[in-house]
C-alpha beads as a LAMMPS data file, in Angstrom:
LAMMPS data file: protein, C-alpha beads

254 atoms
253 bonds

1 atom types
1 bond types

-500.0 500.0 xlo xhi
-500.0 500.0 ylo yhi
-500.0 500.0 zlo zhi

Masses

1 110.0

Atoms # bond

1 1 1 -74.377 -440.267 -410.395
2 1 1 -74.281 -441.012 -406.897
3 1 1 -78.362 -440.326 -405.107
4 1 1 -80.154 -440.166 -401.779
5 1 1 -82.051 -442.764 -401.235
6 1 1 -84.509 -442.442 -398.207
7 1 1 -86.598 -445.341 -397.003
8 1 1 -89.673 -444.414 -395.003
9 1 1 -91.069 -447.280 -392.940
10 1 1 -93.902 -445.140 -391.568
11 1 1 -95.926 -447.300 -388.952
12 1 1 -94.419 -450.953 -389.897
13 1 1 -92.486 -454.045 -388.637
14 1 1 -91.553 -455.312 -385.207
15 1 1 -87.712 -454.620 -383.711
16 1 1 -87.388 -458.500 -384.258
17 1 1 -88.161 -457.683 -388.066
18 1 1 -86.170 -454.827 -388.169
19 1 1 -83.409 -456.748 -387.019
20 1 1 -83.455 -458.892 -389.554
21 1 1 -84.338 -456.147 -392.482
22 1 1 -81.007 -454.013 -391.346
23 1 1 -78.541 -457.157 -391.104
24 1 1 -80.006 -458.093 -394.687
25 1 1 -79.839 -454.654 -396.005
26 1 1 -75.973 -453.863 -394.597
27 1 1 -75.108 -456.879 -396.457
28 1 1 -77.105 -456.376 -399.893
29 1 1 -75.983 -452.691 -399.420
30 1 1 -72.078 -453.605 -399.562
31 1 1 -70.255 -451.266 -402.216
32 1 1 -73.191 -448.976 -402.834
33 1 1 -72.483 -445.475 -403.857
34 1 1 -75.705 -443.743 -402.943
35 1 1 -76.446 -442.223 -399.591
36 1 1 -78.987 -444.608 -397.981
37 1 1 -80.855 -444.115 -395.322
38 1 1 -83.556 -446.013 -393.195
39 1 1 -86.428 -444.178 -391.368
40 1 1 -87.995 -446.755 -388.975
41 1 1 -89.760 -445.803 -386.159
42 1 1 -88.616 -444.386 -382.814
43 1 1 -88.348 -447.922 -381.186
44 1 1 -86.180 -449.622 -383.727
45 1 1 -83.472 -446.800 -383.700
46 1 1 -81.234 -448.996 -381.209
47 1 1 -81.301 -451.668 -382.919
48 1 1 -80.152 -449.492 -386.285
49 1 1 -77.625 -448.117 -384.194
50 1 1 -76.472 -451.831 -383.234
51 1 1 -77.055 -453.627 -386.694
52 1 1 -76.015 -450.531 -389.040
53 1 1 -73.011 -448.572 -387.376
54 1 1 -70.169 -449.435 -389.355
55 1 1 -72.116 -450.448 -392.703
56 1 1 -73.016 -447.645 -395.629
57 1 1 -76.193 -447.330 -394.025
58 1 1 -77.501 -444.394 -392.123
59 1 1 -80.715 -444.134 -390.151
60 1 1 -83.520 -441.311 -388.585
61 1 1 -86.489 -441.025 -387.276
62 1 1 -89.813 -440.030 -388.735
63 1 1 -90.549 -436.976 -386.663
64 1 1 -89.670 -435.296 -383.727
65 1 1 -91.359 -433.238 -381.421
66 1 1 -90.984 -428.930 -381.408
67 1 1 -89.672 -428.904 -377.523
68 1 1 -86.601 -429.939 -376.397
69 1 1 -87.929 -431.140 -373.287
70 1 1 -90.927 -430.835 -371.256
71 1 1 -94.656 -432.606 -370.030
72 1 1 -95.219 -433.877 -373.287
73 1 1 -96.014 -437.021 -372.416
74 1 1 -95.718 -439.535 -375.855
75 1 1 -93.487 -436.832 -377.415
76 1 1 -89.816 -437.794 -378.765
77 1 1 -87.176 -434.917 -379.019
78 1 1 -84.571 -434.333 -381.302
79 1 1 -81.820 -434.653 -378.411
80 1 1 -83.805 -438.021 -377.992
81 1 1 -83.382 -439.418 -381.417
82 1 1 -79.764 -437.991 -381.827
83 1 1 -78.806 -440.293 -378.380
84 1 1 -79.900 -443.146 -380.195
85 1 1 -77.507 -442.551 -383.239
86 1 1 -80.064 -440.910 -385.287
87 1 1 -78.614 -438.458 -387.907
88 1 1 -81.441 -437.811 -390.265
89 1 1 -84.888 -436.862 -389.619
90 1 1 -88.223 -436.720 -391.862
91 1 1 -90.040 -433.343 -391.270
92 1 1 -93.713 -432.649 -393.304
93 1 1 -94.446 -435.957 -394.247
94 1 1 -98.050 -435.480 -395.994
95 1 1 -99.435 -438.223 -393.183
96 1 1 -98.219 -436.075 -390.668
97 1 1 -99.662 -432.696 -392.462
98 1 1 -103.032 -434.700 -393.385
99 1 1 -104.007 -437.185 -390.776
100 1 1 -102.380 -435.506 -387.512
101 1 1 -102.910 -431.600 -389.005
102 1 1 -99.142 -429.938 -388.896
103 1 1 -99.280 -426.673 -389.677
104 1 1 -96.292 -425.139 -391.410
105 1 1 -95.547 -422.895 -388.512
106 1 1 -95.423 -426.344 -386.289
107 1 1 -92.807 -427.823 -388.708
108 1 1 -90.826 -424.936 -388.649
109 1 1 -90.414 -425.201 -385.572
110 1 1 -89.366 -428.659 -385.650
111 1 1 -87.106 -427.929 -388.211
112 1 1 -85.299 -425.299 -386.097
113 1 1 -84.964 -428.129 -383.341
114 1 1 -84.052 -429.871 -385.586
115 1 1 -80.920 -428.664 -386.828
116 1 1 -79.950 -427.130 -383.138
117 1 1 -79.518 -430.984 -382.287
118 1 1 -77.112 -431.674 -385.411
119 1 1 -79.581 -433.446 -387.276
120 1 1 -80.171 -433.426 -391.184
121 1 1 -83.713 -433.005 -392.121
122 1 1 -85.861 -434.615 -394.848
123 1 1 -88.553 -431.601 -395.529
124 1 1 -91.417 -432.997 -397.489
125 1 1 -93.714 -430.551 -399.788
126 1 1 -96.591 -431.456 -401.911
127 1 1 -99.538 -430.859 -403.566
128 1 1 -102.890 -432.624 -403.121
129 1 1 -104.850 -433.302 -406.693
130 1 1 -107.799 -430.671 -405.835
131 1 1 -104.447 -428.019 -405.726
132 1 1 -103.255 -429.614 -408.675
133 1 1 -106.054 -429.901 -410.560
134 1 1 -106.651 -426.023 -409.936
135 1 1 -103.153 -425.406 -411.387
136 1 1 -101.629 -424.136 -408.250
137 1 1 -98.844 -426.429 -407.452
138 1 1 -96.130 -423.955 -407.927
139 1 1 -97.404 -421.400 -405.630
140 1 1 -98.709 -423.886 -402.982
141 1 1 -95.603 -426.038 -402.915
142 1 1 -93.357 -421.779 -402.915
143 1 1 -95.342 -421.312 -399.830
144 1 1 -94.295 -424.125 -398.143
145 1 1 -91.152 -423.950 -398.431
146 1 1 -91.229 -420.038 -397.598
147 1 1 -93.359 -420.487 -394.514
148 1 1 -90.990 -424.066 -393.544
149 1 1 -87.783 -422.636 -393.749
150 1 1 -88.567 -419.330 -392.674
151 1 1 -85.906 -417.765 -390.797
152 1 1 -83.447 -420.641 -391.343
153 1 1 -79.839 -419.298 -392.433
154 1 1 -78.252 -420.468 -395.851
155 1 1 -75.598 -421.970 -394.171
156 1 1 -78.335 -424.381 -392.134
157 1 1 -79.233 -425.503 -395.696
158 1 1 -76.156 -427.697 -395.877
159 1 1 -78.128 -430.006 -393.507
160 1 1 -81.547 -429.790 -395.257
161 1 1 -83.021 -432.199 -398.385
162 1 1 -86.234 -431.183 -399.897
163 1 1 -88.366 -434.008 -400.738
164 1 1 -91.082 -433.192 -403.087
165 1 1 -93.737 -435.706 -402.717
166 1 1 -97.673 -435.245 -404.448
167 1 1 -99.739 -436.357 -401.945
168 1 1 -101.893 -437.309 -404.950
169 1 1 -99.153 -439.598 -406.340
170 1 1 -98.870 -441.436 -403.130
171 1 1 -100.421 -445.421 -403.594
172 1 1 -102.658 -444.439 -400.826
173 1 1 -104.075 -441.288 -401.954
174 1 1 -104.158 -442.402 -405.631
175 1 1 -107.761 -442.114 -407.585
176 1 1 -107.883 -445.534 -410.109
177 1 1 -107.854 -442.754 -412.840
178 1 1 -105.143 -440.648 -411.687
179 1 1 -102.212 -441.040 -413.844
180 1 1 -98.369 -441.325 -413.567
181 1 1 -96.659 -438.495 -412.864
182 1 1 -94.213 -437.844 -415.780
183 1 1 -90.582 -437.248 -415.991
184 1 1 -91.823 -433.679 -417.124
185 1 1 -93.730 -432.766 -414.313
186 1 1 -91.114 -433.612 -411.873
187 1 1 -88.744 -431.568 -413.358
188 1 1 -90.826 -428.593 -413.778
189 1 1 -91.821 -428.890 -409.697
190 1 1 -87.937 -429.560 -409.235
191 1 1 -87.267 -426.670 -410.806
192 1 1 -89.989 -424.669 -408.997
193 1 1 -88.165 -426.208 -405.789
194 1 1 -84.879 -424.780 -406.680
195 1 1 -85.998 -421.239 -407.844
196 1 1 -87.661 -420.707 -404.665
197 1 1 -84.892 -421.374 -403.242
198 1 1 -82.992 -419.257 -405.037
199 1 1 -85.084 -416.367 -404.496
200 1 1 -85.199 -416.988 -400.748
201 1 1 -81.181 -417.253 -400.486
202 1 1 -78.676 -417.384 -403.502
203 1 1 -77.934 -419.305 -406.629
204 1 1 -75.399 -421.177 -405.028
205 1 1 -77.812 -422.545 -402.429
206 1 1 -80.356 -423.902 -404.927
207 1 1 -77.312 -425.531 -406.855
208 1 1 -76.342 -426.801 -403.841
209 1 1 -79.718 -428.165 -402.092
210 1 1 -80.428 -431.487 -402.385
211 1 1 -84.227 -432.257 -404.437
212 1 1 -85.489 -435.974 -404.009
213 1 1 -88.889 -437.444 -405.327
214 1 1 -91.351 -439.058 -403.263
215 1 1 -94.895 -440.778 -404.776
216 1 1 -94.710 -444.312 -405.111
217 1 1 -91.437 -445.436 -406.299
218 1 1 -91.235 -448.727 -406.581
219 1 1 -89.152 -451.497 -408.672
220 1 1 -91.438 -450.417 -411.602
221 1 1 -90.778 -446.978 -412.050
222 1 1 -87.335 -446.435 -409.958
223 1 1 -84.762 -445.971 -413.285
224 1 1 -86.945 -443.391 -415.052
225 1 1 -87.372 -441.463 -411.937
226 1 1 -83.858 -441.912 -410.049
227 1 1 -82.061 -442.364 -413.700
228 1 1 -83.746 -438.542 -414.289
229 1 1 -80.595 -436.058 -413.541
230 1 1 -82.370 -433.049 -412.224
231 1 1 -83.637 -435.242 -409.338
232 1 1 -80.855 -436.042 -406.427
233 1 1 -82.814 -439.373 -405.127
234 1 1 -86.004 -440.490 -403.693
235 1 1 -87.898 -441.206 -400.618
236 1 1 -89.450 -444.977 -400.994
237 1 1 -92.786 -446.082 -398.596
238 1 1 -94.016 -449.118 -399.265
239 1 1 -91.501 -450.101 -401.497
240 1 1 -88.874 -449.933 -398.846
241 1 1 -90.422 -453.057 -396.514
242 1 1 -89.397 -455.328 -398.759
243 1 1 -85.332 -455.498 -397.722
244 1 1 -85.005 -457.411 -402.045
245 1 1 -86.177 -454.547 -403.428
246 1 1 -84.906 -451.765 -401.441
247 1 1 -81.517 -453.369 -401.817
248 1 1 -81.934 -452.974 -405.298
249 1 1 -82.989 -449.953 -405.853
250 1 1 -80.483 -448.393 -403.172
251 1 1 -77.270 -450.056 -404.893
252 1 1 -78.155 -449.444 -408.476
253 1 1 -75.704 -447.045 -409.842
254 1 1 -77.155 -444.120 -411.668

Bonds

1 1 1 2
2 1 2 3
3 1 3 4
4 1 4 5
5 1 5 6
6 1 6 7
7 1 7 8
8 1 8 9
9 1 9 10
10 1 10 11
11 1 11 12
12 1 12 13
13 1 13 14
14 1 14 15
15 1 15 16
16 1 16 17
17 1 17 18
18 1 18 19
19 1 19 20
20 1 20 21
21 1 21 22
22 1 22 23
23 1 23 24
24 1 24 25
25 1 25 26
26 1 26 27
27 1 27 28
28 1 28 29
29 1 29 30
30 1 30 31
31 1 31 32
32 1 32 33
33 1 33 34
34 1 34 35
35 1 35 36
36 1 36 37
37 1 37 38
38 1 38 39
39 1 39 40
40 1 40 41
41 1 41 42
42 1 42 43
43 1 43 44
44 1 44 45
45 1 45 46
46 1 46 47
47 1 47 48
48 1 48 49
49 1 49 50
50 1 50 51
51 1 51 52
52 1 52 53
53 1 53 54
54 1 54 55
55 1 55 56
56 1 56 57
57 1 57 58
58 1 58 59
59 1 59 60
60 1 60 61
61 1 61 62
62 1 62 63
63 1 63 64
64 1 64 65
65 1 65 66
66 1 66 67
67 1 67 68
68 1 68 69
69 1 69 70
70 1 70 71
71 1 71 72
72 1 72 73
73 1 73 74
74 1 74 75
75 1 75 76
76 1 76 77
77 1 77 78
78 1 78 79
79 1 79 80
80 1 80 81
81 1 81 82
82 1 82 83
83 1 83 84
84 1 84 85
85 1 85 86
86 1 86 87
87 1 87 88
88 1 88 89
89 1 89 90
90 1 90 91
91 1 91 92
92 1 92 93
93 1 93 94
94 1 94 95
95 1 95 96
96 1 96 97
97 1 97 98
98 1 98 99
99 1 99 100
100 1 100 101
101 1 101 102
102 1 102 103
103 1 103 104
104 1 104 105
105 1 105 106
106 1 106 107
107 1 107 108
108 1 108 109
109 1 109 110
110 1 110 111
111 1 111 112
112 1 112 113
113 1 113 114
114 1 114 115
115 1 115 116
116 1 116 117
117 1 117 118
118 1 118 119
119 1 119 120
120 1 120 121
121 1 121 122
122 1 122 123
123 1 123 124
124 1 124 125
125 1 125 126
126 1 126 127
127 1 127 128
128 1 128 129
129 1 129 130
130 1 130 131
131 1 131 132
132 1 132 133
133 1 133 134
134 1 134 135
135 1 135 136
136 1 136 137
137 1 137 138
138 1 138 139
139 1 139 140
140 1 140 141
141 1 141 142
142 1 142 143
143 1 143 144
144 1 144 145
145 1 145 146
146 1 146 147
147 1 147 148
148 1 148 149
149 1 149 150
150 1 150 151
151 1 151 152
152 1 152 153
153 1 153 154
154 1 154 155
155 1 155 156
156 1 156 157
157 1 157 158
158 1 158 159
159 1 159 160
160 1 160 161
161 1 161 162
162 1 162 163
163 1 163 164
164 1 164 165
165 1 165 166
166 1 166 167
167 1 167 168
168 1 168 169
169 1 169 170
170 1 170 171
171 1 171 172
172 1 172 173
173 1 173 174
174 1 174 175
175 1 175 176
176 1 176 177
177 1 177 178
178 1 178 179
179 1 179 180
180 1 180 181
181 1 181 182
182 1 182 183
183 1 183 184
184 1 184 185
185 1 185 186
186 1 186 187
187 1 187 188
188 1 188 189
189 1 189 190
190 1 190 191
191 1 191 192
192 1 192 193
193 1 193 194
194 1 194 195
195 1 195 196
196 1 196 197
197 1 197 198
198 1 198 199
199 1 199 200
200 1 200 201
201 1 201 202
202 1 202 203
203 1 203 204
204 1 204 205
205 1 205 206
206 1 206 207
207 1 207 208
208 1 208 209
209 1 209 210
210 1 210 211
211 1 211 212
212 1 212 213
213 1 213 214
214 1 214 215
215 1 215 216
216 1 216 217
217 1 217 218
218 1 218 219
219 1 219 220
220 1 220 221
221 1 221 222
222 1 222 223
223 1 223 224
224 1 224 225
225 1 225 226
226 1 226 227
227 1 227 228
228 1 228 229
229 1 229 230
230 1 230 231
231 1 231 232
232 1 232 233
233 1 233 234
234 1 234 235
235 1 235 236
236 1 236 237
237 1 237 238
238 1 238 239
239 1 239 240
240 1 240 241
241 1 241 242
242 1 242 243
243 1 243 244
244 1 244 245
245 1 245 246
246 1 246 247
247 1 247 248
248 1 248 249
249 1 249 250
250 1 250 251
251 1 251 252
252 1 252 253
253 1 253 254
């Protein structure tokens, strides 16, 4: 079953690294049948445009700004990214929620941007473990997507991937006694995912819409969680620096 599989650099490597990373990865890559796709950040997205175009490879960014254009000095738009070959982008990443405070009304905004510039977004939702822990995943991870994708047509969903990520799953945000999350629990947040949708739009669109799972997949855990048929593919952090690894995970064939 072919997946999406998303690699999210966040703040690492040099272009000089990244050179190296995307020749390696075209090549290890050859005759994959998953979508794969490379997030570094905003100043290696020439170089994926130079080292990738033409391999089974495609890159984003890992934000974008909610203006087209304007005095926002540091800010990158989505026309920005999309001139440097971009196609994907990562929208309400928990670090970006968390550390730099994005409100859901911000990255709906983003979103809308977004998609106006022809780009296919990566919308992360999560729960936290005080949420979890309090039983209200479902109804914290509906809102998000209700207050995210509010006032985004169905036909806009073609060019949107949900990425459900527990921020409490993440290697960074992970309590020593915090266990695994288990092929159960995915599906049941999967399925809470695609019901929402549902209810929001149609049947067809939640059938359609593509889930991923993000919270530390690594080389450990990748076949029970990307072997797992109600989940369309991942988005890998740390697990994704290491071009061996990623390469393996992004050709297996599940």
């Amino acid at each position: 079953m072919k997946k999406i599989i998303v690699g999210n650099f966040k703040m690492n490597s040099t272009v000089s690294e990244f050179k190296t990373y995307a020749m390696s990865l075209a090549t290890k890559t050859k005759g994959t049948k998953n979508t794969v796709v490379v997030c570094p950040p905003y100043t290696h997205l020439t170089t994926a445009k130079e080292f990738l175009t033409g391999s089974k490879i495609f890159f984003g960014a890992q934000n974008i700004f909610d203006a087209e254009s304007g005095a926002y000095t540091g800010e990158i738009s989505a026309k920005m990214i999309k001139d440097a070959g971009a196609t994907y982008v990562i929208l309400g990443h928990s670090d970006r929620r968390n550390k730099f405070k994005e409100t859901d009304k911000l990255i709906n905004r983003k979103i809308k941007t977004a998609l106006a510039n022809g780009l296919k977004v990566v919308l992360c939702v999560g729960e936290n473990l005080q949420t979890r822990t309090a039983k209200q995943e479902a109804a914290f991870v509906r809102k998000q997507i209700d207050d995210d994708l509010k006032g985004i047509y169905e036909n806009e969903l073609e060019s949107v991937i949900i990425a459900y990520e527990p921020v409490w799953a993440i290697s960074t945000n992970r309590d020593e006694k915090t266990k695994d999350i288990t092929t159960k629990e995915i599906n049941r947040m999967v399925d809470v995912i695609r019901k929402e949708i549902e209810a929001q739009y149609s049947k067809k669109a939640s059938q359609n819409i593509n889930v991923l799972y993000g919270g530390s997949v690594n080389l450990g855990n990748y076949k029970r969680i990307l072997g797992n048929e109600a989940v369309d593919g991942a988005i890998i952090g740390g697990a994704c620096l290491d071009v061996d690894n990623f390469a393996i995970i992004a050709k297996e064939n599940y």
